[in-house]
N, CA, C and O of each residue as an XYZ file, in Angstrom:
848
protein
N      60.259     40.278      3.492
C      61.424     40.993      2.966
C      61.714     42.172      3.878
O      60.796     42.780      4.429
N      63.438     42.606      4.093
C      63.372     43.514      5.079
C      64.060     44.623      4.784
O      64.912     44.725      3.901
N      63.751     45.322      5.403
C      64.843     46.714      4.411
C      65.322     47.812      5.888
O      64.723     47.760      6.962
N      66.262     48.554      5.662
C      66.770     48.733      6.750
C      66.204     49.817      6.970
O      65.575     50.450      6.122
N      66.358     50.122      8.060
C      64.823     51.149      8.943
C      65.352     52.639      8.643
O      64.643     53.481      9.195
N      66.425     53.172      7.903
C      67.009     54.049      7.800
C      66.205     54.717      6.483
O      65.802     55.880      6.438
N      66.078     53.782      5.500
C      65.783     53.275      4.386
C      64.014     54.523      4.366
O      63.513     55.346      3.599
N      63.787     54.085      5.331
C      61.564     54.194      5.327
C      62.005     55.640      5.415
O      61.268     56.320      4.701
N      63.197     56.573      6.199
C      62.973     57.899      6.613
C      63.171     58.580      4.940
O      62.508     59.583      4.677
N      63.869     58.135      4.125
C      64.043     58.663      2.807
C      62.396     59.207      2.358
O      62.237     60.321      1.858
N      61.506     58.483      2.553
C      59.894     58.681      1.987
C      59.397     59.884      3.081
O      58.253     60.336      3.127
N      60.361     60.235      3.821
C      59.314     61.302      5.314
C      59.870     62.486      4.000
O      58.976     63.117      3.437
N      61.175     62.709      3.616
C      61.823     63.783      3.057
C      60.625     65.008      2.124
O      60.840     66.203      1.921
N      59.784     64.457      1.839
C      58.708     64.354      0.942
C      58.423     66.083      1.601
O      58.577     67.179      1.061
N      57.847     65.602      3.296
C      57.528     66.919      3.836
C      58.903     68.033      3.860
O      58.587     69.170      3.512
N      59.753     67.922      4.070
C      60.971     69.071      4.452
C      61.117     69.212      2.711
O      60.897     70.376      2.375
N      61.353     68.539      1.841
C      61.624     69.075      0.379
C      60.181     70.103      0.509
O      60.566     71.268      0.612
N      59.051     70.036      0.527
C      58.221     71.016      0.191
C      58.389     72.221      0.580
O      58.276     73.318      0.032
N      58.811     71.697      2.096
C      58.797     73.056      2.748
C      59.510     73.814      2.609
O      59.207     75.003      2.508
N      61.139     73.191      2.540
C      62.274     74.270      2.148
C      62.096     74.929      0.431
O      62.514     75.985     -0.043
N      61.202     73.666     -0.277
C      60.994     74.445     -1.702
C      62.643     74.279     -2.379
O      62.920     75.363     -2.891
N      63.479     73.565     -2.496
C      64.558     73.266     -2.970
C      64.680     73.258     -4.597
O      64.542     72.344     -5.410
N      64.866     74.075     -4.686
C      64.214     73.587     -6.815
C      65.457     72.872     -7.029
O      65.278     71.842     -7.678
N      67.366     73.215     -6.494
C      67.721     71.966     -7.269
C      67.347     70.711     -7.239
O      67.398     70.047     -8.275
N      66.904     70.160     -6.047
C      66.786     68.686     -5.729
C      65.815     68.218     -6.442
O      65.986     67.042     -6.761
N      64.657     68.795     -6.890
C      63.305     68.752     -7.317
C      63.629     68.774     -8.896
O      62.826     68.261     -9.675
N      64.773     69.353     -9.339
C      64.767     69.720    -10.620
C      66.197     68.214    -11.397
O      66.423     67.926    -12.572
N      66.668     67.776    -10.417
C      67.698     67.078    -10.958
C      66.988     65.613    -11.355
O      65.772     65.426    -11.392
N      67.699     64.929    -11.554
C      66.988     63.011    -12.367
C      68.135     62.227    -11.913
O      68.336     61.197    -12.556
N      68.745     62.423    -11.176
C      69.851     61.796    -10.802
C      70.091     62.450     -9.182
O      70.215     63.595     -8.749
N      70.080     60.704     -8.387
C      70.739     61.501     -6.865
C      72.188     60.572     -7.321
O      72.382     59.701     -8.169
N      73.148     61.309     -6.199
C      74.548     60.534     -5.800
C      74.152     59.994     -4.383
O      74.171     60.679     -3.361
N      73.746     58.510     -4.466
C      74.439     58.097     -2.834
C      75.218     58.287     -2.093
O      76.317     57.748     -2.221
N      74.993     58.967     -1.237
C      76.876     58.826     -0.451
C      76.492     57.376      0.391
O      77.217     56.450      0.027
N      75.621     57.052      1.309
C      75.334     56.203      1.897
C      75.215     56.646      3.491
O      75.025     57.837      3.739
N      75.297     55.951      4.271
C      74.873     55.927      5.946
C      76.034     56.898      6.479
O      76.992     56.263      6.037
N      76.626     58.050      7.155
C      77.189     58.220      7.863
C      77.338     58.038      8.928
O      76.624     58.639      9.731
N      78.110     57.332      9.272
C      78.082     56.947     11.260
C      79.060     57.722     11.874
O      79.337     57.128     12.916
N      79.763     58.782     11.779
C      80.977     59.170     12.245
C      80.981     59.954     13.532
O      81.918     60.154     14.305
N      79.373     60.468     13.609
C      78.955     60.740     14.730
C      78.000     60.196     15.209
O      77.167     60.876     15.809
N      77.890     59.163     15.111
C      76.922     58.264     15.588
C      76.727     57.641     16.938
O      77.602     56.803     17.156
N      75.971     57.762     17.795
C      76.222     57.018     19.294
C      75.325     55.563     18.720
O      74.368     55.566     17.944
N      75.819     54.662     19.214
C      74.916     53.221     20.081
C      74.252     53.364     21.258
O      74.957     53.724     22.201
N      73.331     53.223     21.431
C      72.997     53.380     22.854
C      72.365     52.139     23.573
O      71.204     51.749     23.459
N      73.061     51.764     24.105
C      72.366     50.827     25.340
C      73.719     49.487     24.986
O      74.794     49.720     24.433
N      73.217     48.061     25.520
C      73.907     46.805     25.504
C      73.372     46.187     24.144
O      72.273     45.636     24.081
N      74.162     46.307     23.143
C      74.338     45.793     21.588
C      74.833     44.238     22.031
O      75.461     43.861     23.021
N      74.225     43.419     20.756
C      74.485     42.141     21.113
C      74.421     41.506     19.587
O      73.592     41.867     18.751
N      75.332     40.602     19.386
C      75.455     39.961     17.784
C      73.980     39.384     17.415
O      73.978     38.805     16.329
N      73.027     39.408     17.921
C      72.053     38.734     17.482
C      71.441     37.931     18.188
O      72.239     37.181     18.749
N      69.900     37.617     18.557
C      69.380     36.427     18.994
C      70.249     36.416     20.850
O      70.228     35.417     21.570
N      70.779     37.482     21.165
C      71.075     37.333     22.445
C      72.834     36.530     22.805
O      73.352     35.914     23.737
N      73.217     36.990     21.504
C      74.695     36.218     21.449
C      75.610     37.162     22.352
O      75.263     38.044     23.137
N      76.660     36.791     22.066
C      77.873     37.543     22.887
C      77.949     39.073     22.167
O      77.861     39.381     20.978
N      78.143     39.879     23.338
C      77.787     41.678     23.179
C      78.785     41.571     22.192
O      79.731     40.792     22.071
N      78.183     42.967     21.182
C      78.541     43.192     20.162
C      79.776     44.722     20.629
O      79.287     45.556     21.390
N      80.983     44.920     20.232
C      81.759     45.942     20.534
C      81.875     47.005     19.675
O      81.542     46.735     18.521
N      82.247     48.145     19.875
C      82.549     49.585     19.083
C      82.987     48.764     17.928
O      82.406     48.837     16.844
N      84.318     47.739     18.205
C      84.885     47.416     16.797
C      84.248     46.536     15.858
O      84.315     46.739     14.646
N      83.636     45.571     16.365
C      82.080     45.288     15.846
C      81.631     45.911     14.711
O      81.531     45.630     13.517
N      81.363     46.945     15.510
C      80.408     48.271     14.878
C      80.896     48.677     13.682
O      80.359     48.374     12.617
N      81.866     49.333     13.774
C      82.662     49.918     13.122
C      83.201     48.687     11.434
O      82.994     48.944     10.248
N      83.899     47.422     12.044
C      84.199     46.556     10.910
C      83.557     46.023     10.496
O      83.836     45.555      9.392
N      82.365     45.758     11.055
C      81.392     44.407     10.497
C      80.264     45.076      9.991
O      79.855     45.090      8.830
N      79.527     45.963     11.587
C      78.225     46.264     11.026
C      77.425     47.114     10.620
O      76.203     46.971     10.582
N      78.319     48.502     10.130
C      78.225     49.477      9.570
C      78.497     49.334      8.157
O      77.800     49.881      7.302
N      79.718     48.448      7.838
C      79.829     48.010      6.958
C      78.629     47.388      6.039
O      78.216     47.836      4.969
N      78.206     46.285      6.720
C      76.630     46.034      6.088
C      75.581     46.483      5.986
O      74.656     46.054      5.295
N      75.604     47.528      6.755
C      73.864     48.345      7.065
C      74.209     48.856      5.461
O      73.424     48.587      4.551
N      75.384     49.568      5.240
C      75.917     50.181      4.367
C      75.668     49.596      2.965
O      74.836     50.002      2.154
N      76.523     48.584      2.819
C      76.351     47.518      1.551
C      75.337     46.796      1.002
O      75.380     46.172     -0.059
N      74.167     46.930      1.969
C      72.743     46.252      1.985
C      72.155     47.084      1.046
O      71.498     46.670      0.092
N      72.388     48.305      1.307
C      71.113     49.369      0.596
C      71.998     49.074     -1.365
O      71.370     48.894     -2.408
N      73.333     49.124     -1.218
C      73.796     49.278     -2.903
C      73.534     47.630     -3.501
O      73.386     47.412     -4.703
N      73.503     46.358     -2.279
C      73.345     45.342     -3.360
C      72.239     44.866     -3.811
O      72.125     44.190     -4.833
N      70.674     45.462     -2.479
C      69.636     44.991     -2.856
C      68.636     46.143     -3.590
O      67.764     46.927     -3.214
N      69.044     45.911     -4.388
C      68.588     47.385     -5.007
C      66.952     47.487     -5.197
O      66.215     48.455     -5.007
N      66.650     46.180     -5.627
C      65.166     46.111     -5.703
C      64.499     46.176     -4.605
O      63.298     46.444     -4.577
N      65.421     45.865     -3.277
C      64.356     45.843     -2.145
C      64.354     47.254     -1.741
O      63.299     47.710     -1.300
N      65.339     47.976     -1.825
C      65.838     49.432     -1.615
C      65.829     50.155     -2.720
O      66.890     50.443     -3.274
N      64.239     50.682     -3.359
C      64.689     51.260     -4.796
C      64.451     52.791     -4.279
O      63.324     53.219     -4.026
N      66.054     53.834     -4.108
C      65.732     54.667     -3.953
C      65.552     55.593     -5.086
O      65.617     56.769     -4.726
N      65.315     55.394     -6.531
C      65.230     55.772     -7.313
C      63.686     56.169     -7.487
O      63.298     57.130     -8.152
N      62.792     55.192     -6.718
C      61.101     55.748     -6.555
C      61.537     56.002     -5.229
O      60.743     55.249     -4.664
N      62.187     56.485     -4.334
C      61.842     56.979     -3.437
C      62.399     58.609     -3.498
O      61.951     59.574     -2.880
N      62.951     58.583     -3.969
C      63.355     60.122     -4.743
C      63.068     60.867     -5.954
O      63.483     61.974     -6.296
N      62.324     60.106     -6.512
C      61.515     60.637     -7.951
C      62.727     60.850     -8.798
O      62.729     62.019     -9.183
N      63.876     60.107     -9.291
C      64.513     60.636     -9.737
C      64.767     59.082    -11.023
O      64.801     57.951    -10.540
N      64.908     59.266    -12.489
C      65.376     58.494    -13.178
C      66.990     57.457    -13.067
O      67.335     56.551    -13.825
N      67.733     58.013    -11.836
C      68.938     57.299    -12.027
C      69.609     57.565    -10.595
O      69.575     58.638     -9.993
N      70.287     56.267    -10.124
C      70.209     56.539     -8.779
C      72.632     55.783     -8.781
O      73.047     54.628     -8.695
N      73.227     56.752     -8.880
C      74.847     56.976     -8.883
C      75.134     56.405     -7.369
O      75.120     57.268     -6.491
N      75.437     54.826     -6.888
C      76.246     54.221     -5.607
C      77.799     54.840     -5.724
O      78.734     54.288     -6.303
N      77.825     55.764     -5.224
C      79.249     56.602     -4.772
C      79.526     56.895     -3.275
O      79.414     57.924     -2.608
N      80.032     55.301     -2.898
C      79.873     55.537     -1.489
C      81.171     55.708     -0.767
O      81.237     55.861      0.453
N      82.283     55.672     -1.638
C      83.125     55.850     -1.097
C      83.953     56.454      0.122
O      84.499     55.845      1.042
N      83.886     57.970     -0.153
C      84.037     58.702      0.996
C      83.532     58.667      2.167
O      84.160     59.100      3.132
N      81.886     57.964      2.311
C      81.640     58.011      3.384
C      81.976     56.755      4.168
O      81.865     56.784      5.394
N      82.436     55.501      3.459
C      82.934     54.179      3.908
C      84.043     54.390      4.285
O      84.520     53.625      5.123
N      84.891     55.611      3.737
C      86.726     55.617      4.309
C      86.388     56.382      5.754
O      86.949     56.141      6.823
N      85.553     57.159      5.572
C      85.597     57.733      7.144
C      84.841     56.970      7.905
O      85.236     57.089      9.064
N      83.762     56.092      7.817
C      83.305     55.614      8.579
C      84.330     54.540      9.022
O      83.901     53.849      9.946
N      85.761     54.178      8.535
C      86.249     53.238      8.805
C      87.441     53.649     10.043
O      88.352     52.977     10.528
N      87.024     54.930     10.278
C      88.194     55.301     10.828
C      87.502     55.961     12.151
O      88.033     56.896     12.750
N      86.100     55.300     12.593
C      85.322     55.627     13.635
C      86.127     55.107     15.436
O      86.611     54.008     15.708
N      86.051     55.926     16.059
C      86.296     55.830     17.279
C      85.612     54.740     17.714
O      84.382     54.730     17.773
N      86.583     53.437     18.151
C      85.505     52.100     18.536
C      85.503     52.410     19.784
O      84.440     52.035     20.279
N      86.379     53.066     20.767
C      85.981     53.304     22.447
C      84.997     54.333     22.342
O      84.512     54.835     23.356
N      84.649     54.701     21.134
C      83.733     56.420     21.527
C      82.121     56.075     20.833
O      81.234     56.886     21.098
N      81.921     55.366     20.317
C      80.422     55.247     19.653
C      79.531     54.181     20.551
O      78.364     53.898     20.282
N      80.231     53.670     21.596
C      79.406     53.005     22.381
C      78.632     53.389     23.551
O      78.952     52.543     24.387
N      77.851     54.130     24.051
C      77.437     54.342     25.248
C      76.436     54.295     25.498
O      75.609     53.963     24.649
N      76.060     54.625     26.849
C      74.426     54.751     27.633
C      73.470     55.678     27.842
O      72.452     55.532     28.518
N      73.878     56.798     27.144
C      73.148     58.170     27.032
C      73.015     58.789     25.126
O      73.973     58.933     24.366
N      72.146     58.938     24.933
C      72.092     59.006     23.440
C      72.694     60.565     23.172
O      72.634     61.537     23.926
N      73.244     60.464     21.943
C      74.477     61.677     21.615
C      73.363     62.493     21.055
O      72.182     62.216     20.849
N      73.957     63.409     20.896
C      73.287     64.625     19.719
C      74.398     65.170     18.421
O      75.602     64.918     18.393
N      73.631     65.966     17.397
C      74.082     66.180     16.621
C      73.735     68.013     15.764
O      73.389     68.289     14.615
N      73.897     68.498     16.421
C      73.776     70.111     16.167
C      73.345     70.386     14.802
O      74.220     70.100     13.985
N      72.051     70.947     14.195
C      72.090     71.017     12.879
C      73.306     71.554     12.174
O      73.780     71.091     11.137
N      73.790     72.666     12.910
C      74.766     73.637     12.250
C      76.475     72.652     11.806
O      77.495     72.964     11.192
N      75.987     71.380     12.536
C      77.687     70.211     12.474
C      77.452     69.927     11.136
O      78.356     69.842     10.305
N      76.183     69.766     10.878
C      76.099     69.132      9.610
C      76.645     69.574      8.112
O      77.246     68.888      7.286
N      76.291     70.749      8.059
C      77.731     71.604      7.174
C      78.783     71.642      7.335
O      79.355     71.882      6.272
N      79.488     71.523      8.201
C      80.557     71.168      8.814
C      81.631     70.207      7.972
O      82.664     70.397      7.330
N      80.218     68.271      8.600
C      81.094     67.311      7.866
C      80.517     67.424      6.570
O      81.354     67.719      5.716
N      79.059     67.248      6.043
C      79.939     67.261      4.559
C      80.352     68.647      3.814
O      79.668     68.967      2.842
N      81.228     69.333      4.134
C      81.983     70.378      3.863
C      83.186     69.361      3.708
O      83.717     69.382      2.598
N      83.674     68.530      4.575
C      84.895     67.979      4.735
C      84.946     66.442      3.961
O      85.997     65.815      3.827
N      83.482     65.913      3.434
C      83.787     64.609      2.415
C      84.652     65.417      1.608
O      84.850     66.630      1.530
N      85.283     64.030      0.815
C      86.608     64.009     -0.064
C      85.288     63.564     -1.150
O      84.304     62.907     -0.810
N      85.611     64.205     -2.763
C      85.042     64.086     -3.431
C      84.982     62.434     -4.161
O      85.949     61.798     -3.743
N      84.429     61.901     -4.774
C      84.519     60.310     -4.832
C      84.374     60.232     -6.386
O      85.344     60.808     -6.878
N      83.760     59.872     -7.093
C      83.638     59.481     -8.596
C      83.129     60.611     -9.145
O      83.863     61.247     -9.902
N      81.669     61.126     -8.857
C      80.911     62.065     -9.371
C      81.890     63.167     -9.004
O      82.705     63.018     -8.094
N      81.803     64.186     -9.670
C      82.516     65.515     -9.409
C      81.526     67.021     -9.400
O      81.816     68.212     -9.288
N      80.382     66.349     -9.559
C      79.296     66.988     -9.538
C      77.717     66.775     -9.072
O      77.781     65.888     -8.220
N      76.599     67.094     -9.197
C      75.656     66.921     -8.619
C      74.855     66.985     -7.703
O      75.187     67.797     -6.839
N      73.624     66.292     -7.469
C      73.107     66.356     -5.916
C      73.433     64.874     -5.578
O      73.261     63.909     -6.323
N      73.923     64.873     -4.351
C      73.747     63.599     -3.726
C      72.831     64.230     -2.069
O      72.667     65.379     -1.658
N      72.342     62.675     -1.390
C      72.201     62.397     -0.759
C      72.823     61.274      0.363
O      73.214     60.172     -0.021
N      72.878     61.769      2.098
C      73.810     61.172      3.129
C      73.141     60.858      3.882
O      72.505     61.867      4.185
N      72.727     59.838      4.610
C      72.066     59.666      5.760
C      73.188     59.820      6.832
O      74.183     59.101      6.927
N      72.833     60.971      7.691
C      73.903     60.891      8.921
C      73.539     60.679      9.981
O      73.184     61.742     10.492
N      73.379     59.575     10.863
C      72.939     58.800     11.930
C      73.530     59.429     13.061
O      74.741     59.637     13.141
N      72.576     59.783     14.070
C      72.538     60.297     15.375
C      72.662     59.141     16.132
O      73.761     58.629     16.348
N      71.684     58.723     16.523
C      71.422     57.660     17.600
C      70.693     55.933     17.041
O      69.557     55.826     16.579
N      71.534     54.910     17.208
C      70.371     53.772     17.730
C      70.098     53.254     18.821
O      70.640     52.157     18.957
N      69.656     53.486     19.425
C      68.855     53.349     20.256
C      68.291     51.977     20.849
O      67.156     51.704     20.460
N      68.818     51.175     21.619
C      68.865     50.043     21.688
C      67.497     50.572     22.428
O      66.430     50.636     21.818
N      67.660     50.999     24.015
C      66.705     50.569     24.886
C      65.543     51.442     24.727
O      64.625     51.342     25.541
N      65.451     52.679     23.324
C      64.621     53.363     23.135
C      63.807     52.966     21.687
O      62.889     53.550     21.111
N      64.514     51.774     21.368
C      63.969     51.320     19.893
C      63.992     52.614     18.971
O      63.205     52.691     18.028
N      64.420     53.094     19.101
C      64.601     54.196     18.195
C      65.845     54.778     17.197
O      66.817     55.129     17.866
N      66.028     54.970     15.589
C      66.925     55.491     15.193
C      66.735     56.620     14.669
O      65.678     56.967     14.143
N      67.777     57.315     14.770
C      67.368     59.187     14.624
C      68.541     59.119     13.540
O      69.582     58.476     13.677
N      68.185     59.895     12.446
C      69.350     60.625     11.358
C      68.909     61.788     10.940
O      67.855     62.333     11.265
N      69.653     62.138     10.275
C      69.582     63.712      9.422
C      69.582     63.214      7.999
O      70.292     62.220      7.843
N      68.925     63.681      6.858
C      67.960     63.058      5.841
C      68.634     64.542      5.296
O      68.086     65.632      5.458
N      70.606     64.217      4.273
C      70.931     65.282      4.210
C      71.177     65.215      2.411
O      71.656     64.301      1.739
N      70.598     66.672      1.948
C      70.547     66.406      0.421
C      72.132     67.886     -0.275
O      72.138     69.041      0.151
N      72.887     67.506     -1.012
C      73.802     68.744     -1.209
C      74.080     68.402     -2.112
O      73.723     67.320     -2.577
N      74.865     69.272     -2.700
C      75.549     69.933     -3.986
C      77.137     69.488     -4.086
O      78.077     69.997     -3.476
N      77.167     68.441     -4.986
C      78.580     67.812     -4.565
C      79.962     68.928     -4.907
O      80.917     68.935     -4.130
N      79.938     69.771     -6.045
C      80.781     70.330     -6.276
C      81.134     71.609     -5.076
O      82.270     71.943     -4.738
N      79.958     72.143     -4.605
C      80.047     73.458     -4.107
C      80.083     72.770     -2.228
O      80.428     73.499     -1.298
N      79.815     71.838     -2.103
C      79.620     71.040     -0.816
C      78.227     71.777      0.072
O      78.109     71.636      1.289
N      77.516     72.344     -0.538
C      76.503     73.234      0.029
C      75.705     72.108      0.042
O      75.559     71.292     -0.867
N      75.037     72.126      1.484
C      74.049     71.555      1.771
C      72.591     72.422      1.327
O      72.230     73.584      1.511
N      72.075     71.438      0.772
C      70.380     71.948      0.379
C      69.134     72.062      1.090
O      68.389     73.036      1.206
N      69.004     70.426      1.726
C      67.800     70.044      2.211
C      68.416     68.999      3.586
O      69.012     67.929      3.459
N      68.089     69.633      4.748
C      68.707     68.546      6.079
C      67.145     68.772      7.026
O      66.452     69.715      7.405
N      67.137     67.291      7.101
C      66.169     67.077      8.292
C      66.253     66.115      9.198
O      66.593     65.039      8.708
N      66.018     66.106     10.644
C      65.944     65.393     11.490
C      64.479     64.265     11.093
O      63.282     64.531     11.207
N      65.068     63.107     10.659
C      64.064     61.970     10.910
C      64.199     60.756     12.070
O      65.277     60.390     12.539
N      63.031     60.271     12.393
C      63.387     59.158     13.421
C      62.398     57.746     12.719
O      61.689     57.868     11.720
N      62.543     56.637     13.397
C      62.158     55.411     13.017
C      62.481     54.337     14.139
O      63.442     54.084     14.865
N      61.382     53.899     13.954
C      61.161     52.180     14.639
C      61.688     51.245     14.394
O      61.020     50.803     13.459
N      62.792     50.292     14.652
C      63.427     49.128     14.103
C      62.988     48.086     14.256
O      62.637     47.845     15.411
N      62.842     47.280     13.493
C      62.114     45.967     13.878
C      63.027     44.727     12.989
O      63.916     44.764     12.139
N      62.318     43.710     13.656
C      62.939     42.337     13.740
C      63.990     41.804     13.965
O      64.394     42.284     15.025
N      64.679     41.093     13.598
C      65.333     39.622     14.508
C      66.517     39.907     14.261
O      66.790     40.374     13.155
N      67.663     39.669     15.367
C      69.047     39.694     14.666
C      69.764     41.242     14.360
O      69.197     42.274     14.003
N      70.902     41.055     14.577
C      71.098     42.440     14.309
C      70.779     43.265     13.116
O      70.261     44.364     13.311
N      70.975     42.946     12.139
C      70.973     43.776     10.826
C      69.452     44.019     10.723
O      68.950     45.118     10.484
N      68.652     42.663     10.969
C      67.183     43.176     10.744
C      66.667     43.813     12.160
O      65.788     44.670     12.255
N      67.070     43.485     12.758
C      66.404     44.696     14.028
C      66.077     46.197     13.700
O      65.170     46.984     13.965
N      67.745     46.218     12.703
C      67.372     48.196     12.621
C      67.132     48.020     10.953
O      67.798     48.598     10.094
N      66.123     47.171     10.730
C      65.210     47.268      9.734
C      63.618     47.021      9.704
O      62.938     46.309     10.443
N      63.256     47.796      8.665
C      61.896     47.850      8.638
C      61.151     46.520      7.703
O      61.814     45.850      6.912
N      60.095     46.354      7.886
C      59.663     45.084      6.800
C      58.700     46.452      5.907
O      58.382     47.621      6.127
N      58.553     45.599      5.010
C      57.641     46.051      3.254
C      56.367     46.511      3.974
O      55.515     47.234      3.456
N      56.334     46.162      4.862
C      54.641     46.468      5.367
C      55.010     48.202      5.803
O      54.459     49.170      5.278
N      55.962     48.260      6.770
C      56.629     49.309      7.052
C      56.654     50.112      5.828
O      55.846     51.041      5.836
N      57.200     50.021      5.035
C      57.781     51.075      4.181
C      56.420     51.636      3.710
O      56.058     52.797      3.899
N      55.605     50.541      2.985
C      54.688     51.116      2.377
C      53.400     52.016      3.361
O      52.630     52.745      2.735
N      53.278     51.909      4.675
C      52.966     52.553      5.148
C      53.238     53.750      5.420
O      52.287     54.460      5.745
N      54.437     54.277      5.380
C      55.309     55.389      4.980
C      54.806     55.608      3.967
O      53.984     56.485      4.231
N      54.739     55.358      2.804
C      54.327     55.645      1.372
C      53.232     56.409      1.920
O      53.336     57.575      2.301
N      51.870     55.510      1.954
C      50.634     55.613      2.027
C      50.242     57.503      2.705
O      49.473     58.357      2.265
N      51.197     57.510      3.913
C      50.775     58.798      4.928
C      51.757     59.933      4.317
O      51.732     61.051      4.832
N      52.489     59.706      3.396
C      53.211     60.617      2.977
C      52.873     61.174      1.495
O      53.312     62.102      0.815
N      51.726     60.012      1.282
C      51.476     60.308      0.061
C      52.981     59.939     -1.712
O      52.953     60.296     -2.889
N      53.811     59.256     -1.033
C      54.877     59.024     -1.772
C      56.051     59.947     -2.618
O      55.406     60.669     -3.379
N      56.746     60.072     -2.699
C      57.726     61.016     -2.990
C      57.628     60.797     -4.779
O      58.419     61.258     -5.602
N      56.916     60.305     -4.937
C      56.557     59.715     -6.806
C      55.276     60.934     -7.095
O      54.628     60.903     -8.142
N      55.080     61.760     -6.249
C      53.715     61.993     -6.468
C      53.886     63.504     -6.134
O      52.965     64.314     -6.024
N      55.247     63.755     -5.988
C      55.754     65.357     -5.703
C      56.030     66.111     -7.141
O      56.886     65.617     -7.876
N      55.438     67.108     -7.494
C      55.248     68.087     -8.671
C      56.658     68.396     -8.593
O      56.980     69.030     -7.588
N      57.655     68.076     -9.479
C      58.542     69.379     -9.530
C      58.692     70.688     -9.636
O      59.441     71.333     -8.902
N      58.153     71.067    -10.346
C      57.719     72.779    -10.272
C      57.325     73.220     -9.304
O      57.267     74.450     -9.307
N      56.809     72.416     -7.862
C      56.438     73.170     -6.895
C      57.193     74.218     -6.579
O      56.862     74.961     -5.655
């Protein structure tokens, strides 16, 4: 079973929630998904549909397979339960806003050969500028993707937790991850063996005191 490699960095959060000491995030029972942000996202290296098929393009990217990295995490819910990965009783798919902008991604601009960056300080920035979606309140959580990393096997995001009404960001951290297996979608996913190894060294995000 495979789950997407974006997915395993949710269980690192464990360390930066302690450290920043966040009592809303710690104190709420409910996250809001926003889902994957790609809007600043680079590709890096020669992308290919799979198995070595014909190169995969910005528009690719953008219509097909962002789209699914995206839709994977809200339909397989059991394989993706971020509800134990956030200690939280109830887990709100409000992905809207971040699917309208991701749809409106630069397909000549997310493709290149040098991996992009992403300034912590941008990150208030964009979600300052999501459009509010169903919830009108709460904490949600955004994964906002830096880099994949074709020829570095590597994907980098920001692991970003905020306050939907006030747009204040809470808890942002730089995480990275290993992609593995076959094909595009599972390449920049992790298998069960993966995740739970994450669990294991992190000690699990099920196992964080709220009152800390």
């Amino acid at each position: 079973m495979k789950r997407i490699i974006l997915f395993t960095l949710a269980i690192s959060s464990i360390g930066l929630a302690k450290a920043q000491n966040s009592k809303a995030v710690f104190e709420t029972h409910e996250i809001v998904w926003y889902g994957l942000d790609f809007t600043k996202a680079k590709f890096v290296g020669q992308f290919d549909q799979g198995m070595g098929a014909m190169p995969a393009t910005g528009h690719d990217m953008r219509t097909k397979w962002i789209p699914q990295w995206n839709a994977l995490i809200a339909k397989e819910k059991t394989n993706f339960p971020l509800d134990k990965a956030f200690d939280v009783d109830n887990i709100v798919y409000d992905m809207g806003p971040v699917n309208t902008i991701n749809s409106k991604i630069d397909a000549n601009a997310c493709m290149v050969f040098n991996p992009g960056t992403i300034d912590r300080k941008e990150i208030d920035g964009m979600v300052a500028n999501y459009t509010t979606g169903e919830k009108k309140d709460g904490i949600a959580c955004v994964f906002i993707v830096e880099n994949f990393d074709k020829g570095a096997e590597n994907a980098s995001v920001y692991v970003t937790f905020f306050d939907i009404a006030s747009k204040k960001v809470l808890l942002c951290q730089k995480e990275e991850g290993k992609p593995l297996g076959v094909g595009m979608r599972n390449y920049w996913a992790g298998s069960e063996n993966q995740s739970s190894n994450k669990f294991k060294k992190t000690g699990g995000l099920g196992k964080v005191n709220r009152d800390d």
